[in-house]
Every structure is written in C-alpha cells, then in structure tokens.
N, C-alpha and C positions, 0 to 999 in steps of 0.2 A: 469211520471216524477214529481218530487217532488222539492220543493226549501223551502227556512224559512224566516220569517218575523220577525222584534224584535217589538214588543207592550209592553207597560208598563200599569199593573193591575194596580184596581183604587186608592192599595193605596198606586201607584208610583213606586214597583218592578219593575225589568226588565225581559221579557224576551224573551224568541226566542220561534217561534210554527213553526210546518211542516205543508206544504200545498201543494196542486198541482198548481202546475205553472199556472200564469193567461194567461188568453188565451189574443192571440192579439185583438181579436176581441171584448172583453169587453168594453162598454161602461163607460165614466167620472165616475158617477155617480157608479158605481159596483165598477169600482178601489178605490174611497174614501173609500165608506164601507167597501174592503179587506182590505186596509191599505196595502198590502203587495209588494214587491215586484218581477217579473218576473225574474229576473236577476241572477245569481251564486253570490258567495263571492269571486269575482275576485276585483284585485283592477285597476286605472281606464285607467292601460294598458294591462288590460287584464291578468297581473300576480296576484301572491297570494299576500294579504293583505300586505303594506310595514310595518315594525319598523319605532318607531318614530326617525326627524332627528335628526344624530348622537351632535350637538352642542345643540339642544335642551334638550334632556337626559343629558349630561353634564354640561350644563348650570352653575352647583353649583361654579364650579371650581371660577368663579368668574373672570377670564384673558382675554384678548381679543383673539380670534381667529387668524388665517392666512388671515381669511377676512377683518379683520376689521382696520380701524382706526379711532383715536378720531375725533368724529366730532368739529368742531371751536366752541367755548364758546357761541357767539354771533352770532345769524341767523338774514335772513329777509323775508320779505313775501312782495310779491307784487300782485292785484288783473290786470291779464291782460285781464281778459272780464268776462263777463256774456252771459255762452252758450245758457240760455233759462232759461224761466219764468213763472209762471201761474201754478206751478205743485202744485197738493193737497197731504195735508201727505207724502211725496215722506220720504222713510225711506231705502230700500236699491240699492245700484249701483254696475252693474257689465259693464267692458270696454267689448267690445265683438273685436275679431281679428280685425278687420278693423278698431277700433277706435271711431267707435260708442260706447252710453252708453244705456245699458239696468236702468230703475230706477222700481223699485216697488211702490205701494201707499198702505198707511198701512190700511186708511178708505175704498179706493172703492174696493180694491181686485183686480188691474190692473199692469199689466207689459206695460210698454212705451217703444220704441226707442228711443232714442235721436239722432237727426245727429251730429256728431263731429265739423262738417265744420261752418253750419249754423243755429243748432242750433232745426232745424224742430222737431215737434213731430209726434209721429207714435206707434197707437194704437195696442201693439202686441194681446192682448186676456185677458180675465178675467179669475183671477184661481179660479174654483169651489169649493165651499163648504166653499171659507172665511167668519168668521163670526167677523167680526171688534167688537169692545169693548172696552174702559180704554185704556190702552195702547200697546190691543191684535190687530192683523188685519194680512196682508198682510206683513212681515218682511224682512230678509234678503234673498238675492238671492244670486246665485255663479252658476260660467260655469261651467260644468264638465271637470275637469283635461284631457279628451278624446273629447272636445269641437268639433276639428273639424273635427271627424269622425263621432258622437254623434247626436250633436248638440241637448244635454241636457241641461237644467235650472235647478237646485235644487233651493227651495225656504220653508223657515221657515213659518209658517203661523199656526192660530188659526181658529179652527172649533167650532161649534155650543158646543162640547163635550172634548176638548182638543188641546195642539201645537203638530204640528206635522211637516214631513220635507217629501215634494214628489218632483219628480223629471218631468220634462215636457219636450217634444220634439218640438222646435223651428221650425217650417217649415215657412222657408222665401218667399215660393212661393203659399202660403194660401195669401186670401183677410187680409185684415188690421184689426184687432180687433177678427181673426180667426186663426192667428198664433201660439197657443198654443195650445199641444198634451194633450191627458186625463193624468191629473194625478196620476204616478206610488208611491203608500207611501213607502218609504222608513223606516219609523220609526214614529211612532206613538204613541198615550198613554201620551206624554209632559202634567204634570198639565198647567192646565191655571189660570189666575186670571185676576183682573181687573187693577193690577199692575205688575209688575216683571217679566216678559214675558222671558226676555233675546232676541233670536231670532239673532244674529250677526250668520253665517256661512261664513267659507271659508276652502277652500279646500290649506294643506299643501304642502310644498315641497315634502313629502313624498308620494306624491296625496293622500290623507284620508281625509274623511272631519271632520273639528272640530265643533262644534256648541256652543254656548253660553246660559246655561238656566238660567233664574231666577229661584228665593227659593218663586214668586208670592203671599209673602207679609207674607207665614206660614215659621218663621225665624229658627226653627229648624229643617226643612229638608235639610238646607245645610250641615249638619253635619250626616246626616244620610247617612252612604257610600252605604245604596242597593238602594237608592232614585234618581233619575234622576236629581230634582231639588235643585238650587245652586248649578251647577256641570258646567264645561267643559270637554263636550264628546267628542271623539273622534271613527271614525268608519270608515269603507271603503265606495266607492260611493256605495255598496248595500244596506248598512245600518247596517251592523255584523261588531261585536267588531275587530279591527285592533289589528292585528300580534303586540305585544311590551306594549298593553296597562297593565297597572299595575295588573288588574285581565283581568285574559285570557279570562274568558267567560262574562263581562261586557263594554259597551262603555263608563263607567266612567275614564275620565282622571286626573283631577283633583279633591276638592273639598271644602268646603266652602267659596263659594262665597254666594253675595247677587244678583246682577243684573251685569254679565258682559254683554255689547254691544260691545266691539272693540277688535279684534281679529288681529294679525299682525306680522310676522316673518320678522325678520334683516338678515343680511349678511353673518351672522355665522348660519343660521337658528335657532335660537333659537326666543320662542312662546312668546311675549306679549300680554298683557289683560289690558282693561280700565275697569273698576267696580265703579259702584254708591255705594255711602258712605250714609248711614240714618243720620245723622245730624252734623257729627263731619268728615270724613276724605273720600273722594275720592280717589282711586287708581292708581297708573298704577306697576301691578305685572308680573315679570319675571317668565314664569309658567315652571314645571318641575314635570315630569309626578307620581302620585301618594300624591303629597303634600296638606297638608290640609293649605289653604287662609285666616281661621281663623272666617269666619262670622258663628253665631254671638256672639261669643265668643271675638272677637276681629274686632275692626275697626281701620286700621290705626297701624302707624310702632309702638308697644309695647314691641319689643323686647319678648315675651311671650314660652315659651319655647312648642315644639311641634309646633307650628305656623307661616308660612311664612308673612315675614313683606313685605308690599310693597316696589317699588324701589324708585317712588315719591307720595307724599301724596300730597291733596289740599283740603280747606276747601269747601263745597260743596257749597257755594253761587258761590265761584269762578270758580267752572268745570262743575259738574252734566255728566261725559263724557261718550259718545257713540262712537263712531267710530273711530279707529286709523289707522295711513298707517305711513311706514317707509320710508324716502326719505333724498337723501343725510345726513344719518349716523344718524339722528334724527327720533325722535317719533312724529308726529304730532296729537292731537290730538285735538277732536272735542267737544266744552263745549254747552252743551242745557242752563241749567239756567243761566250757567257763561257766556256765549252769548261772547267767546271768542274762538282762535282760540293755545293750547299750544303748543310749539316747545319744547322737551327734548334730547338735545345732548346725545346722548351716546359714552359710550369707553367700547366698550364690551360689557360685563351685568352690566354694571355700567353706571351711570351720567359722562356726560365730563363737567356737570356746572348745573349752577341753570336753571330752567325751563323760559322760558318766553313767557308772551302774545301777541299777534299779534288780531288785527280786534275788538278789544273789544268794544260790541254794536253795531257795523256799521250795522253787517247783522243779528241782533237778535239772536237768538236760532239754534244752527249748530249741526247738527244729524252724517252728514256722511263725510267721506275725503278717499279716494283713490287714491293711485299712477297713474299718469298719461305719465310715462316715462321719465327719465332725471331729470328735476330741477321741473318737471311740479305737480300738484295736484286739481283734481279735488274734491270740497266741496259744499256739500247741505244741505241749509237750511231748518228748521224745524219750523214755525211759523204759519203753521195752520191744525198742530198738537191737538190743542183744549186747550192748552198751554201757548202759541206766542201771541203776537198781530200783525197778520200781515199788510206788508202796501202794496201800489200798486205792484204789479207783483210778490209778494211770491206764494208759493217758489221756490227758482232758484236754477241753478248749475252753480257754479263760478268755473273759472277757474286761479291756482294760478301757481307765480313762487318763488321758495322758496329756499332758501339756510341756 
C-alpha cells in the first residue's frame, strides 16, 4: 500500500512523492524525518476533498448574502474575567467540545489545557522536533473538523530545518504532559526565517484546512506563484491540494501576501485575512481564491490594477495585526504593537462603518482572539513574546463580551 506526502524542495517548489504508508508503529522521531502522512486524500468526513465555500468564491460580487446583516456602526467591548495567567509566548488557541481551551507556546514547544470554569492549567505534552527562533517556534493549532471521532491537533511549527504542519492525536487518558501522539507531517518543506513565519491555521467551513505563510523576510517570493511563501494555502486534513483550489495540483490559494496571522470566515462564509504591513499600511483583505494581494509590489488600498486592494487599511504603529475572529457581524481583530483591540462592522464584503479601538494599552500586545460563542470572545495576550514588556501575571486569556 502506498499513500503521497506534499514536501517543498529547497527552493520552495511544491510537491507531492509516493511512499509506503507509515506504519503505526513508528516512532515520534521517524515520523518527523518522514514528514509524511499515513492517511488517504479524504477530506475530514471521510469524503473526497470539498470546493472552496460557495460565498467565498463569490465573494467579488460585493452584496450581502441571505446570511448576513449590517452590523450597528458603533460596538462595545467589555472585559468580563481573566480565565488565567502566567502563560509564556502563548501564540495559538483552539476551544475544544467541552469548552475548555487548548493554547500553544511559541518558545517552549508546549500545548496547555486551559479549564473553562476555573481557569486551571494542565500540561498536554511537548511537540517534538520544535526548534523556537525570531518569531519561529510552536504556532497555530486547529481541532480537526473529525474532532471528535479523531481526536486530532493539527499545529503549525518550525524545525531545526523548516515550517511545517503535523497533526497529533490527543489521548486524554495518558498522564499530564504525555497526552500527545507522535507527530503525523502533513506538509512540510515551509521556508523559515527569523521573521515572517505566518503560521495562523484553521480548518474552513468546507473542512479543508487553510494555513497562512509568510514571504520570511525574502519579499519577492510572494509573488512567485510555484512558491509556498507569501501565500495562503489551502489543502485537505491530509495535506493534498483541495478539490476547487485555483491550480489542481497545488495547495496555493492565494498570493502575495507578506505575513498573514489571522484567518476567519463570516456568515456568508466568505475567507478574511489580517496581514502585517512593512512600514506604511496593515490590512485586513477579503480573500478570493486565485487573487494576487499585491506584496510587494503593493502595500495598502492603491487602487493598482491586477491587485487586490484591502478592505480596511491601518498605519502599522496602530495594528501590527495577528489574529482575527468574527462575532456578532464584526471582525475583531488583534493589534501586537498597536496594543489595541479593533472591531470592523461589516455589511457583507463591505464595511458598515469606520473601524474602532477598544482596550488600548490596557493589556499590552494582543496576539490572538477567538469566538467564544454568543456575544462572548476569548483574547490572548502576547508580552513575553521577547517583544512586550510584560508586567505581573502575563500572559493571560481574557475573556470578553462584545457587541
């Protein structure tokens, strides 16, 4: 029996090799080095690869959907606790069924528990082979869309040798800091650098998972279309190019970008992106599959023809943005050096109004925010990041209500 791995040569190609299927019995340490994974190109119901969703494809239209309606001009944000404190580099968060919060650390290579209720930590297991750096380490995490028959972790992360995305099996009834399975690569080969990582993943509506890479500081691979980096990829949980994506045999979905971090579908499913801006303009772009984002040819709404303009722009002292979640009809998202918190109305693929700040300074430097159901949003700060200056009990996860 035979299955394929997608690896990217070293200088950033993609592509697929046949292999015989890893055995179960392989050790951590063997599966890193395969890079591959055991699995088919099913996607993560077990059917064949989905099309991207149909509002997202669309998205140009520019109307509001059957889902959507404008959200109010004017939001607000209120801090109703601080779930826990004390976390180092904490860079991605996944809610797990019960409500508990899975967080990653970008420095030590650790996946946490968080309890929901009271806040406890609870050491799940360390992923092998992270080799922390600049602003490489330990990244985004995401459940698998098959979660709770699975009970998979996919997680973005940087090796000794390149980013790569494996996937890990959660066993909850392993000792505390041994609840993580050898990890399976899904997709391997990611340039690394000391900057421009990208590393946001989450898995869409259409269960495929998207990933977010940086251009790692060399600004003309985002514009190189056979190049992984400066790209938003898109592929199934095995790691093979998704049924719909613009080239059939690539998981490039997008492409020039510079650093996207924030990843996040609205109501209509169509795909938003937060992207760091080099010294003039921060983003936040309404993606649509096949379109070039303009870096770095273009920063910021130019109008430039061939070039997708963002939807809203910010000077990067005031964003710097990393992670976004969509919650009552708005974008929230998360500013590192702008050390605020932004709300953008939407009406459709459109603005329902100007952007506005919430939280500014209070809690320093904010990495992540994630829907927390309802009005609710869960945000983690990022002040000892190497960055930050942090003060007593950073970093935490605050928990918000927002309108």
């Amino acid at each position: 029996m035979t299955g394929s791995c997608v690896v990217v040569e070293g200088n950033g190609t993609v592509r697929t090799v046949q292999r015989p299927a890893v055995a179960a019995a392989l050790t951590a340490a063997v599966l890193l080095s395969a890079g591959c994974s055991s699995s088919g190109s099913t996607g993560g119901d077990g059917t064949a690869s989905g099309s991207p969703p149909a509002s997202s494809a669309a998205a140009s239209s520019g109307g509001p959907s059957s889902e959507d309606s404008p959200a109010p001009a004017k939001g607000s944000v209120k801090v109703v606790s601080t779930l826990t404190t004390g976390l180092k580099s904490p860079w991605g968060l996944a809610p797990l069924p019960d409500g508990d919060l899975l967080v990653s650390s970008r420095d030590e290579g650790t996946i946490t528990r968080i309890d929901a209720k009271n806040g406890k930590k609870s050491l799940v297991g360390t992923v092998p082979g992270v080799a922390p750096g600049g602003e490489g380490g330990l990244l985004g995490i995401a459940l698998s869309p098959s979660y709770a028959a699975d009970h998979l972790v996919y997680a973005y992360f940087t090796t000794a040798s390149d980013n790569r995305i494996a996937r890990m099996l959660y066993d909850e009834k392993q000792p505390a800091g041994r609840r993580l399975g050898a990890p399976d690569t899904i997709f391997k080969g990611i340039p690394k650098g000391m900057i421009h990582n990208g590393g946001r993943i989450a898995f869409g509506p259409d269960k495929m998972l998207y990933a977010g890479v940086g251009e790692t500081g060399e600004r003309g691979l985002a514009q190189e279309k056979e190049k992984v980096s400066g790209k938003i990829l898109r592929m199934t949980p095995d790691g093979q190019p998704a049924l719909g994506n613009p080239e059939s045999d690539s998981v490039i979905y997008t492409y020039g970008h510079r650093n996207v971090q924030g990843l996040a579908w609205d109501a209509g499913n169509r795909l938003w992106a937060a992207e760091f801006g080099q010294d003039t303009w921060d983003e936040l772009n309404l993606i649509e599959p096949g379109k070039n984002y303009g870096w770095p040819v273009v920063e910021g709404q130019e109008g430039k023809e061939g070039y997708v303009d963002p939807v809203e722009q910010w000077h990067t002292s005031n964003a710097s943005p990393s992670g976004i979640a969509i919650v009552q009809g708005s974008v929230w998202m998360a500013g590192l050096r702008g050390e605020r918190l932004w709300r953008i109305p939407l009406n459709g693929s459109k603005p329902a109004a100007d952007p506005q700040a919430f939280l500014e300074g209070e809690y320093g430097r904010l990495r992540t925010v994630v829907a927390a159901g309802g009005d609710r949003l869960w945000l983690v700060t990022s002040n000892t990041d190497s960055r930050g200056t942090p003060s007593s009990g950073d970093d935490r996860i605050l928990q918000l209500e927002v309108r």
